[in-house]
FILO-186558 format. One line per 3 residues: number of its first residue (from 0); their letters; for each residue x, y, z of N, C-alpha, C. Coordinates in pm, whole numbers, padded with zeros to 5 digits. Each point is the difference from the previous one (the first is absolute). Example, Ala and Ser with C-alpha at 12.3 -4.5 7.8 and 13.67 -1.06 7.14 Angstrom:
<recs>
0	as	01319,-00569,00780,-00089,00119,00000,00090,00120,00000  -00035,00105,-00072,00082,00119,00006,-00077,00109,00073
</recs>
This chain:
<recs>
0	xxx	10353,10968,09851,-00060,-00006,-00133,00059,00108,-00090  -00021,-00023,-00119,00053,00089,-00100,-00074,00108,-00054  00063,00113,00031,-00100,00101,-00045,-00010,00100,-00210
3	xxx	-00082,-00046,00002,-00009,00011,-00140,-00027,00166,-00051  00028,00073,00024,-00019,00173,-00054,00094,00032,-00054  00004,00115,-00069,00041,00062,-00114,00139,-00017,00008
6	xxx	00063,00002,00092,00141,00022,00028,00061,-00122,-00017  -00043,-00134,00042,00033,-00115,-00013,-00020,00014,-00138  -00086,-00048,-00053,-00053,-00025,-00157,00117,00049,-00063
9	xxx	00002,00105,-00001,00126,00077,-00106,00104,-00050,00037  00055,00024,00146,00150,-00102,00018,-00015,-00107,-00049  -00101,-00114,00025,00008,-00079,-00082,00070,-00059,-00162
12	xxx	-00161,00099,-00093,00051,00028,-00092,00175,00037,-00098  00047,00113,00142,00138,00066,-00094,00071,-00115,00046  00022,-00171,00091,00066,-00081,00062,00019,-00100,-00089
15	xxx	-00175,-00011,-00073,-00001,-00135,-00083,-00031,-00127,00081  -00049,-00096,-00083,-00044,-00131,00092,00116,-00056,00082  00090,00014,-00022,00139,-00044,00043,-00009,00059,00142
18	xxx	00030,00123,00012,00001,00133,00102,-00120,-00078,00085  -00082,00045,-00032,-00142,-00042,00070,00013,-00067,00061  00029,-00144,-00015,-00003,-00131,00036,00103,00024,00137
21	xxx	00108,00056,-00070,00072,00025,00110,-00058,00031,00150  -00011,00176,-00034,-00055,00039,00098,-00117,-00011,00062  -00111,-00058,-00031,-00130,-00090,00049,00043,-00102,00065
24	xxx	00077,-00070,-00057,00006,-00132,00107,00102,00098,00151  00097,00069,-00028,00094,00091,00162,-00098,-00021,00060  -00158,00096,-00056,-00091,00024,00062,-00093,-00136,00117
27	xxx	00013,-00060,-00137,-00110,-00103,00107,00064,-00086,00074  00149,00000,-00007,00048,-00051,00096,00050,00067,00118  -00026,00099,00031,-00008,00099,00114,-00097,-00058,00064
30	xxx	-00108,-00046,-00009,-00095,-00031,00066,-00087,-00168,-00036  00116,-00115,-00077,-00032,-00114,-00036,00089,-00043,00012  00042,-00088,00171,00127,-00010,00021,00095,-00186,-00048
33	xxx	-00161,-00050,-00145,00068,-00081,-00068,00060,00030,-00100  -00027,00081,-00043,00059,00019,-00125,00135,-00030,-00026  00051,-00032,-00099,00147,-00016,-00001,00019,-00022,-00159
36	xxx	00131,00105,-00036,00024,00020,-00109,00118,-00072,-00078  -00020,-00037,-00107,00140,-00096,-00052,00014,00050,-00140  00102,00039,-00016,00049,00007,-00184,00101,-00042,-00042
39	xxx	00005,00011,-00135,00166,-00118,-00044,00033,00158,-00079  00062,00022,00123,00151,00120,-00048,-00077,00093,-00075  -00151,00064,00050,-00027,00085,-00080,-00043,00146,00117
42	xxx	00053,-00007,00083,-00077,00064,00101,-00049,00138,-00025  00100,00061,-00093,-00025,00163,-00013,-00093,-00010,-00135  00016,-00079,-00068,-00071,-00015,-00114,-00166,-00048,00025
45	xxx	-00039,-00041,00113,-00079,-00058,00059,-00075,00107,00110  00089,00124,-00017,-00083,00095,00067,00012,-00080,00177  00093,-00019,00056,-00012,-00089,00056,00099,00068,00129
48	xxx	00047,00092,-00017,00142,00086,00042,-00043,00029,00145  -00142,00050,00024,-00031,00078,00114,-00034,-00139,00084  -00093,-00079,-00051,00005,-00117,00062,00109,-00038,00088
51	xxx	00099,-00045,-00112,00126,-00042,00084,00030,00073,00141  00000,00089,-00030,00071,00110,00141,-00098,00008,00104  -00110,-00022,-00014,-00140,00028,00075,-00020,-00146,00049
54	xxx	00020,-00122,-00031,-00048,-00119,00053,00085,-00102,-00077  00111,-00002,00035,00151,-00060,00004,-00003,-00154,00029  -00069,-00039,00120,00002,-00100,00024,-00135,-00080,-00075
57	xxx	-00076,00054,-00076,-00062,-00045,-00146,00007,00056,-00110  00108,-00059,-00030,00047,00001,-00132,00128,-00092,00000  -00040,-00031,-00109,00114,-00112,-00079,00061,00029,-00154
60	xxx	00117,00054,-00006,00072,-00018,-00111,00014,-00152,-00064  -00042,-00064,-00117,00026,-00162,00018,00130,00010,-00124  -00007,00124,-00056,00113,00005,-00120,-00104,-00094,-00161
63	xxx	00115,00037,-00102,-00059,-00064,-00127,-00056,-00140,00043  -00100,-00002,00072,-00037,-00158,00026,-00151,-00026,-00032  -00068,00061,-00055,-00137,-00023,00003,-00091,-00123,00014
66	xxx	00068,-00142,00012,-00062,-00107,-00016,00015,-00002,00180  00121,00029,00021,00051,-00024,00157,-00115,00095,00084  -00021,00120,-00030,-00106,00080,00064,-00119,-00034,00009
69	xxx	-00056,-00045,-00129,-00124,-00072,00020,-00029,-00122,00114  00092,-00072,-00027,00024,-00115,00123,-00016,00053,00129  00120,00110,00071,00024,00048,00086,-00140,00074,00054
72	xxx	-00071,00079,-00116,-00099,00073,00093,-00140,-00102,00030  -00020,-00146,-00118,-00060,-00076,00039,00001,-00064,00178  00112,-00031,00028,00069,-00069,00112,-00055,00144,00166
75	xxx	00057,00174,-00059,-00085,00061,00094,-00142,-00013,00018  -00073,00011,-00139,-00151,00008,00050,-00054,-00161,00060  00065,-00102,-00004,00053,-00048,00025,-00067,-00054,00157
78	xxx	00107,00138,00056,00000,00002,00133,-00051,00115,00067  -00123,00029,-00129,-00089,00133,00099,00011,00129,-00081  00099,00040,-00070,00029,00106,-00037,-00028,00076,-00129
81	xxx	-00030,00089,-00050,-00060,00057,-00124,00109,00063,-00058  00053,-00080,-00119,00168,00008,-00074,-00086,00073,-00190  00080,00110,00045,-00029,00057,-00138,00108,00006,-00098
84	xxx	00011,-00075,-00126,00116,00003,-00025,00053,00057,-00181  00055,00044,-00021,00037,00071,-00126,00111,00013,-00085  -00018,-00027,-00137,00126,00007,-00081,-00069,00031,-00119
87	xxx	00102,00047,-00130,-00114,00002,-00133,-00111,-00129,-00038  -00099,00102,-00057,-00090,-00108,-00011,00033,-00123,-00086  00079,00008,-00085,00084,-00072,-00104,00059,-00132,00092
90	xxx	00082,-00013,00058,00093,-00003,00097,-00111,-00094,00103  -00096,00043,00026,-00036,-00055,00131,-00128,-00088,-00021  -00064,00025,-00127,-00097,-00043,-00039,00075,-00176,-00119
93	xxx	00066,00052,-00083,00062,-00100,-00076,00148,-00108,00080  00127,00081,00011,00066,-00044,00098,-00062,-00112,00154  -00093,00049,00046,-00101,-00055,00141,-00089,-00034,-00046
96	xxx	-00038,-00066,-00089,-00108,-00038,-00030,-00064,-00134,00071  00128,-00092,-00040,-00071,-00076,00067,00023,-00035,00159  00089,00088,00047,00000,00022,00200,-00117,00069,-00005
99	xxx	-00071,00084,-00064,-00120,00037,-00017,-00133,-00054,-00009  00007,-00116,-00052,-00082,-00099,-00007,00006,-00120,00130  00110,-00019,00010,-00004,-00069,00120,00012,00030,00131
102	xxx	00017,00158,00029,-00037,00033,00111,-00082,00105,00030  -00005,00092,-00131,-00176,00077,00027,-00094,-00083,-00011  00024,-00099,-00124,-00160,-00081,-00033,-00042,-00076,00082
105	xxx	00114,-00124,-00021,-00004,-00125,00058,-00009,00051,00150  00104,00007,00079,-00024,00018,00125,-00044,00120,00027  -00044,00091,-00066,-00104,00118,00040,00011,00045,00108
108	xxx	00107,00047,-00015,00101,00111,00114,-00055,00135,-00021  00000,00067,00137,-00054,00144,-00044,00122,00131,-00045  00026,-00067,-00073,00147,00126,-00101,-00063,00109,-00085
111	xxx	00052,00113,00030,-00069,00088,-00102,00131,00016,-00088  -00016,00002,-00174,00134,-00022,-00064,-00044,00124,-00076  00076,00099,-00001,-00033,00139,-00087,00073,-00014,-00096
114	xxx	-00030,-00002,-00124,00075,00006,-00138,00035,00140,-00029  00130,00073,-00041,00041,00143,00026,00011,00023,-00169  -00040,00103,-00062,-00014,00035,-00129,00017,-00113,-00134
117	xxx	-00183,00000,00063,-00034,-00094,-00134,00016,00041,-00082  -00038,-00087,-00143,00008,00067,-00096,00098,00070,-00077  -00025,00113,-00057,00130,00048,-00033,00072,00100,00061
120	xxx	-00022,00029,00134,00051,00080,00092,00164,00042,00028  00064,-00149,-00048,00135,00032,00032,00044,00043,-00118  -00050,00066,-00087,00024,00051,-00137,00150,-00037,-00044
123	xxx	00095,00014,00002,00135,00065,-00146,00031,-00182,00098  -00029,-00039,00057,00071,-00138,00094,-00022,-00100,-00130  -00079,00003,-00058,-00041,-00109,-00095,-00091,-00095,00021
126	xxx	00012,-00144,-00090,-00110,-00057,00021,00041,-00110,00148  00088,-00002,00015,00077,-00083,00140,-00082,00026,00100  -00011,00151,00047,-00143,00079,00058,-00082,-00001,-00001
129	xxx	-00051,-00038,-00134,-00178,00002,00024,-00094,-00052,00052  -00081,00041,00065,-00078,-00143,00068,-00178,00036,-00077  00013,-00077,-00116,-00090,00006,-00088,-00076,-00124,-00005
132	xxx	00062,-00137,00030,-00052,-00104,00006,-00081,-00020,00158  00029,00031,00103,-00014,00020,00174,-00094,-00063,00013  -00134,00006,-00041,-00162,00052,-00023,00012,-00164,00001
135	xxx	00000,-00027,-00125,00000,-00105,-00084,00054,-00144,00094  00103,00017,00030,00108,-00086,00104,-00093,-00030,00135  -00029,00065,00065,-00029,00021,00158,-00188,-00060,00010
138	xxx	-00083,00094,-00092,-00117,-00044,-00018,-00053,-00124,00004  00071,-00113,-00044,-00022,-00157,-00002,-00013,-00032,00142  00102,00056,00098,00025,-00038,00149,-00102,00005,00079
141	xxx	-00041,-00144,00060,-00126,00025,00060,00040,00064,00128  -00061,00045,00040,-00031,00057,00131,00043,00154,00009  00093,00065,-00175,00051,00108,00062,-00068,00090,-00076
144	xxx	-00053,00118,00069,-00073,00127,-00005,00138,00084,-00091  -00094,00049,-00105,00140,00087,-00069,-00117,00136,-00027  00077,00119,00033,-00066,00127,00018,00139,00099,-00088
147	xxx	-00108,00073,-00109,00096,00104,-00068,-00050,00132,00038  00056,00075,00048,-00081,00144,00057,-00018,00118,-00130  -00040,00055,00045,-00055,00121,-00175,00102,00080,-00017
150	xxx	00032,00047,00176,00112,00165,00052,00056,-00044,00115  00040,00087,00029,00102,00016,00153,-00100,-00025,00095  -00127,00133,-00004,-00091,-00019,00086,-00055,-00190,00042
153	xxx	-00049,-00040,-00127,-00013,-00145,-00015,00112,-00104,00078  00095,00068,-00050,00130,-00111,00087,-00021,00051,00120  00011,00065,00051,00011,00045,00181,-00148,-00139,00046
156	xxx	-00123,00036,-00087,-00079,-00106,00016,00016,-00081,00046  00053,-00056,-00086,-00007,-00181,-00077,00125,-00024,00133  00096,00051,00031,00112,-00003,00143,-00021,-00007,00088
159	xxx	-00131,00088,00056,-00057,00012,00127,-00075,-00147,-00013  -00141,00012,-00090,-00062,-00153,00000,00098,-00109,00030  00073,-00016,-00138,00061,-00147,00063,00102,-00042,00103
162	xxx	00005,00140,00045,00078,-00049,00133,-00127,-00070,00135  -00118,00078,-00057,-00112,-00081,00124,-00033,-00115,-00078  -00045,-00036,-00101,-00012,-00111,-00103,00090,-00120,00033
165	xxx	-00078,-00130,00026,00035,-00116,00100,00004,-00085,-00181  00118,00032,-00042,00030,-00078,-00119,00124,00032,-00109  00032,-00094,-00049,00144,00068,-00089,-00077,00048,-00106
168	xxx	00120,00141,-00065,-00038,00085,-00123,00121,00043,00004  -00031,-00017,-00219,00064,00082,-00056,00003,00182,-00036  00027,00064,00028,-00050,00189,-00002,00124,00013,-00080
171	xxx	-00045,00012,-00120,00070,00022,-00151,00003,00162,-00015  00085,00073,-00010,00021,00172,00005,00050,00044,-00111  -00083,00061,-00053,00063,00057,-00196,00016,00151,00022
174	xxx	00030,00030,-00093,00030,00164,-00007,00148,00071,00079  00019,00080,-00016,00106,00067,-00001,-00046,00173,00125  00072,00008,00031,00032,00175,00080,-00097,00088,-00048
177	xxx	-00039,00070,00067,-00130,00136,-00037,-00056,-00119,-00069  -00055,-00073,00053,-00119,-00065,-00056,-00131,00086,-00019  -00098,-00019,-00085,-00088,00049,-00005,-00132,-00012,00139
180	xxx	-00093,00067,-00022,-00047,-00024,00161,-00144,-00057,-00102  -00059,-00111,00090,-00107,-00044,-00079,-00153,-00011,00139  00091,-00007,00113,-00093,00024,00096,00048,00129,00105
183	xxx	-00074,00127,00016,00031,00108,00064,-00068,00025,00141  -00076,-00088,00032,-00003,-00018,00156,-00041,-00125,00011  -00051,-00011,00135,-00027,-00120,00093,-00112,-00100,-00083
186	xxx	-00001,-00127,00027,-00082,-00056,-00072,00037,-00131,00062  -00153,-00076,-00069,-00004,-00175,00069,00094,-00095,-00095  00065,-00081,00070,00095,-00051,-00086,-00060,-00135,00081
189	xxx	-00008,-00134,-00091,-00018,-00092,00016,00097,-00105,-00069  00053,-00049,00038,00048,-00142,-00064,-00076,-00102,-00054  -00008,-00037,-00177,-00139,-00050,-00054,-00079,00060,-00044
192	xxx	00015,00126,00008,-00120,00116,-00015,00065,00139,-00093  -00051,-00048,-00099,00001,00060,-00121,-00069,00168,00005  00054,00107,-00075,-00033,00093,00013,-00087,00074,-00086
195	xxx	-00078,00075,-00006,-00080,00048,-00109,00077,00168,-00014  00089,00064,-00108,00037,00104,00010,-00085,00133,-00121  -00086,-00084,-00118,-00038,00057,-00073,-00101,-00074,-00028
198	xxx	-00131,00071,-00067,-00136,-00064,-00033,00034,-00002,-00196  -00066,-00082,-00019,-00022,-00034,-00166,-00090,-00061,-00068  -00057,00015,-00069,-00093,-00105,-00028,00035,-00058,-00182
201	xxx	00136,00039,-00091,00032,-00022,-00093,00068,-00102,00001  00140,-00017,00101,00116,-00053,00019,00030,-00022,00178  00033,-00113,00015,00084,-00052,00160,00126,00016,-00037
204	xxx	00127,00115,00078,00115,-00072,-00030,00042,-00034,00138  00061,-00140,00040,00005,-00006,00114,00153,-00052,00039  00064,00067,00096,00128,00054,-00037,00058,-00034,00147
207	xxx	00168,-00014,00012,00044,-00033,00133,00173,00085,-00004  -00015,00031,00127,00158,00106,00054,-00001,00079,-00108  00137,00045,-00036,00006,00159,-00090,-00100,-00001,-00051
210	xxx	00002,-00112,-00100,-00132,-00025,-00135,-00105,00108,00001  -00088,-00010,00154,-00085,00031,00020,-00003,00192,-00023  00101,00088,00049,00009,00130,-00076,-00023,-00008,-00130
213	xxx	00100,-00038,-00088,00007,00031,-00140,-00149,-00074,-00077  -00087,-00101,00130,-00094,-00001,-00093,-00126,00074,00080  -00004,00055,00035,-00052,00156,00055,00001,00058,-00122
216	xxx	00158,00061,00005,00003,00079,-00130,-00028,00015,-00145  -00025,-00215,-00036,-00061,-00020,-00084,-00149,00042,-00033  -00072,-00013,00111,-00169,-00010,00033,00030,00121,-00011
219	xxx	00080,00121,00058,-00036,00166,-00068,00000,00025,-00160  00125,-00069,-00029,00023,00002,-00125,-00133,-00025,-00110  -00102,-00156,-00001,-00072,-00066,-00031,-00103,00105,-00015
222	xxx	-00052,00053,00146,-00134,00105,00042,00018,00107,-00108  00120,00023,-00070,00019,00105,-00072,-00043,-00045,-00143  00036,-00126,-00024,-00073,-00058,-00108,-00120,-00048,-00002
225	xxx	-00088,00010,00096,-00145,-00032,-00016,-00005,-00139,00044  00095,-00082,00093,00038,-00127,00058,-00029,00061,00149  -00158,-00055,00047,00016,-00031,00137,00082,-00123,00113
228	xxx	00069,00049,00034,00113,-00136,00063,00025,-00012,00151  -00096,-00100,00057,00036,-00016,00137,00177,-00061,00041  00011,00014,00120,00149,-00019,00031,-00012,-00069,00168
231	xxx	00021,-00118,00012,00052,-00084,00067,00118,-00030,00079  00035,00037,00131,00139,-00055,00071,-00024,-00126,00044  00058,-00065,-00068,00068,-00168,00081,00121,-00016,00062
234	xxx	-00031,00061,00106,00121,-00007,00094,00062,-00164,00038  -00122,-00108,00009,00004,-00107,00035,00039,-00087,-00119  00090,-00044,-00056,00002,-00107,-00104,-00071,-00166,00024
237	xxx	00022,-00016,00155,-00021,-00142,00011,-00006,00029,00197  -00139,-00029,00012,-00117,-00019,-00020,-00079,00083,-00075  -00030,00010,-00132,-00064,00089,-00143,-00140,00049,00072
240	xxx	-00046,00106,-00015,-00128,00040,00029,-00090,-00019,-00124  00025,-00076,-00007,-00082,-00109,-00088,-00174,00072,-00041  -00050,-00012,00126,-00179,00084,00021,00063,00158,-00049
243	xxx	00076,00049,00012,-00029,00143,-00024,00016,00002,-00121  00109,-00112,-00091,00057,-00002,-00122,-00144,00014,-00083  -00056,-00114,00017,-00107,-00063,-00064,-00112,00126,00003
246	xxx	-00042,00038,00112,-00052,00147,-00011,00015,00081,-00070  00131,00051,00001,00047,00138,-00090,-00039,-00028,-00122  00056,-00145,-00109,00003,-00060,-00114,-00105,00014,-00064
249	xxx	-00137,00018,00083,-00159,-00044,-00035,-00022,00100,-00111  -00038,-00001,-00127,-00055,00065,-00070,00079,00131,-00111  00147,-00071,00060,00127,00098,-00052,-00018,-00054,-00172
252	xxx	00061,00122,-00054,00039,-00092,-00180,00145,-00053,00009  00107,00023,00109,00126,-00049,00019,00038,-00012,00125  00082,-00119,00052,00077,00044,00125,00176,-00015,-00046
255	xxx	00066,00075,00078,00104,00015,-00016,00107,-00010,00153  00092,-00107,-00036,00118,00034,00110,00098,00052,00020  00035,00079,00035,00138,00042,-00031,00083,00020,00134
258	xxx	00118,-00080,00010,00133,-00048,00094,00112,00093,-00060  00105,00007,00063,00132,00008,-00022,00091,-00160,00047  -00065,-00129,-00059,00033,-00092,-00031,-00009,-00047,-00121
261	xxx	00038,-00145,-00011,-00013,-00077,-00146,-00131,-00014,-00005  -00047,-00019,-00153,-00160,-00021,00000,00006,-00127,00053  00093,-00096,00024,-00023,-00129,-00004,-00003,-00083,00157
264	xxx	-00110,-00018,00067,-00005,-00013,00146,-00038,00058,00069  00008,00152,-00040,-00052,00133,00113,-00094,00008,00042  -00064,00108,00013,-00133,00074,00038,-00100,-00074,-00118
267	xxx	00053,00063,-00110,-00071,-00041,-00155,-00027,-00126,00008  00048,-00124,00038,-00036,-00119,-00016,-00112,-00048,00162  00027,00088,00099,-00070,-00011,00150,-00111,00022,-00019
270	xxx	-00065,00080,-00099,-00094,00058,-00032,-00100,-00049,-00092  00085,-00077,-00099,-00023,-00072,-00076,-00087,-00116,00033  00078,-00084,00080,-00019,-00094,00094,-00111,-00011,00072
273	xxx	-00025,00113,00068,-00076,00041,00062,-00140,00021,-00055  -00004,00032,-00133,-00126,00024,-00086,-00016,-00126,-00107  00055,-00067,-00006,00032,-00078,-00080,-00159,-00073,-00016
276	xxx	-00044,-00060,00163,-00128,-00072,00001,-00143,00106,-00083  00020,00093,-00021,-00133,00037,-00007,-00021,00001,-00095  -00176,00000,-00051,-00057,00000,-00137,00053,00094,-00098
279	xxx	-00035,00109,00030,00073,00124,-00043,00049,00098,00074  00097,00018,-00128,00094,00133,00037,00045,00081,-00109  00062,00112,00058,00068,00093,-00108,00117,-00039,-00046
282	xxx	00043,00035,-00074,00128,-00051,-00081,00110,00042,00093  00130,-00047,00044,00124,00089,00066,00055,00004,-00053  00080,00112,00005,00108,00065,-00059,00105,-00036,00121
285	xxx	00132,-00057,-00017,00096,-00004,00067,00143,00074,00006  00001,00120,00073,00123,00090,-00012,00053,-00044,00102  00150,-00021,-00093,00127,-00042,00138,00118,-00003,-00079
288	xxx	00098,-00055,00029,00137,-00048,-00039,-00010,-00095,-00124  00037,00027,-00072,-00036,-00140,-00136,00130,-00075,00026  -00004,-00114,-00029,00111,-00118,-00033,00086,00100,-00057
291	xxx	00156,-00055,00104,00094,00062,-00055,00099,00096,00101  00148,00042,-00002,00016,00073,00115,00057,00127,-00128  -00068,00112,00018,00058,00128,00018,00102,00082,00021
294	xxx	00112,00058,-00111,00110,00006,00042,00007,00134,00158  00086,00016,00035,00002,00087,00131,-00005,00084,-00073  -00084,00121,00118,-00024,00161,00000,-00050,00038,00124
297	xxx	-00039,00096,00015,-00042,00121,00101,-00191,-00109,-00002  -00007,00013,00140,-00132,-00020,00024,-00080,00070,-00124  -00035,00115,-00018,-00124,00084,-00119,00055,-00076,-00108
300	xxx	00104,00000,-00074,00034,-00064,-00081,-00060,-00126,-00012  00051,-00099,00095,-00063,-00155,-00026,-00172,00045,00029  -00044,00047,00024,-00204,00017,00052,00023,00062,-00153
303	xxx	00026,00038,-00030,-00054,00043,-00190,00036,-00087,-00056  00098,-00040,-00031,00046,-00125,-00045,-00121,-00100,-00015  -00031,-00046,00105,-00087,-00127,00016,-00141,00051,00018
306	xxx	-00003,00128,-00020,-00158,00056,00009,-00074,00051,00092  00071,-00037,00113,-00091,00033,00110,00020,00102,00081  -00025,00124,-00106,-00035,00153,00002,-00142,00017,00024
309	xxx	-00028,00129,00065,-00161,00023,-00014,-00052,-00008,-00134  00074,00093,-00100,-00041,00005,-00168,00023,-00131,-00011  00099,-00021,-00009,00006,-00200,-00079,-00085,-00089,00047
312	xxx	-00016,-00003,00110,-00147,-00079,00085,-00119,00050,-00106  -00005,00120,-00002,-00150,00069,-00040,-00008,-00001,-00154  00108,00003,-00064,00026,-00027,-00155,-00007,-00167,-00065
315	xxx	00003,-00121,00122,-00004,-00088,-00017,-00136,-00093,00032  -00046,00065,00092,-00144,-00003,00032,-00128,00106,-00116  00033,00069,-00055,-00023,00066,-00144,-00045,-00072,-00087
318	xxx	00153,-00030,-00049,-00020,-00120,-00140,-00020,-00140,00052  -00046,-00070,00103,-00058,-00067,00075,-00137,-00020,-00026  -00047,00053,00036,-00181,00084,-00012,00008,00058,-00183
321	xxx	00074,00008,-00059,-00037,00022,-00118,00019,-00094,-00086  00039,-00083,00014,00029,-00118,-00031,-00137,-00144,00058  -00051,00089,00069,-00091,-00102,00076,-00149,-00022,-00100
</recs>
């Protein structure tokens, strides 16, 4: 098992979801002797390096092939085996989409498919890189579990779970190196199971992977303006914690989502969806990616750009509520 204290956490953190992923899975395959790893020609980029050398005879280089990998690790689990497999989320989510559909959904193979820097992670790469649509794409697919983690800590999670987790998923990874730390020790992590990180009784903002820091930082920001603002991790996109959603929402003057995706499909619309049946509700506010691609820059760059700063979250949720 994975031990979660101070020392991990921070390695974590200075590794990034990338790193993490890496070295969590070495780990659990020291002692999970299905596991078996496949990437298309990304191995070091995939945090994936120690793996290789440590359990050789699982692992698969498949090269620029991502439609071919999907197939291939369908065909292991297949035959028993727990195939974790990785390329940009861009790349593996759009490119595989539909080997994605027809062999996570349809034949509901147990593949775990890690999407590697969502969002705008691969910064100065451009929009070729981005995996901003991911969310949107994959979500329709019946049968497949798609999980965005908050931090590193979160990814080591969401790695360990779905490697015991008797089902295909997508584990979508945003953010960049020295990630911020959003969980600092041990804690219950559930798949489906939504997190409560802040109390509010003004505002819900309910938030998934990086997102979820900078809207922390919003809810400090807010408290300073006389805005009480609870704060929400949705680690789970699909299966939505739907009961906790509906909970938090009760009696708010706003709810708010905020992704490092497009508004269009994401979290913001899961949520939506999700509340859609009831008599009443609070108004949402939807922070994400607007229609449109963004010319390239540096990760901080594109998150100001498109807003989804702690201040820009908290400046937009502002004139939101003042406007209300």
């Amino acid at each position: 098992m994975l031990e979660y204290n101070k020392l991990n956490i921070r390695t974590w953190s200075i590794l990034g979801s990338r790193g993490t992923y890496g070295h969590v899975l070495n780990e659990i395959a020291g002692y999970n002797g299905n596991i078996v790893a496949l990437t298309a020609d990304l191995c070091v980029t995939s945090g994936l390096e120690r793996y290789r050398l440590n359990h050789q005879e699982r692992f698969i280089n498949i090269g620029i092939a991502e439609q071919n990998m999907v197939g291939i690790a369908a065909g292991l689990a297949a035959g028993g085996m727990v195939p974790f497999i990785s390329s940009f989320s861009n790349f593996l989510a759009m490119r595989s989409c539909e080997q994605m559909r027809h062999f996570l959904g349809y034949m509901n193979e147990n593949v775990k498919a890690v999407g590697l820097a969502a969002g705008f992670a691969m910064g100065m790469f451009g929009v070729t890189h981005y995996g901003i649509e991911d969310i949107a794409a994959l979500r329709a697919i019946s049968n497949l579990t798609v999980i965005s983690p908050a931090d590193c800590t979160e990814t080591a999670k969401a790695i360990e779970a779905a490697a015991e987790f008797d089902g295909p998923a997508y584990i979508r990874l945003t953010g960049v190196m020295n990630a911020p730390i959003v969980y600092r020790q041990d804690y219950d992590f559930k798949i489906g199971k939504a997190i409560f990180l802040r109390d509010g009784r003004d505002v819900c903002v309910i938030a998934t992977g990086a997102s979820v820091h900078h809207s922390l930082t919003a809810a400090e920001i807010l408290s300073e303006r006389g805005v009480d603002c609870a704060v929400m991790d949705v680690h789970t996109i699909k299966p939505l914690d739907g009961e906790a959603i509906e909970a938090a929402v009760g009696g708010k003057r706003l709810i708010v989502t905020v992704e490092e995706h497009s508004v269009v499909g994401g979290l913001g619309g899961a949520v939506a969806e999700s509340l859609a049946g009831l008599d009443a509700r609070p108004p949402h506010l939807i922070i994400g990616i607007q229609q449109g691609y963004p010319r390239g820059g540096s990760y901080t760059y594109l998150l100001e750009q498109c807003g989804l700063t702690g201040p820009k979250i908290a400046d937009r949720i502002t004139e939101r509520l003042r406007g209300a």
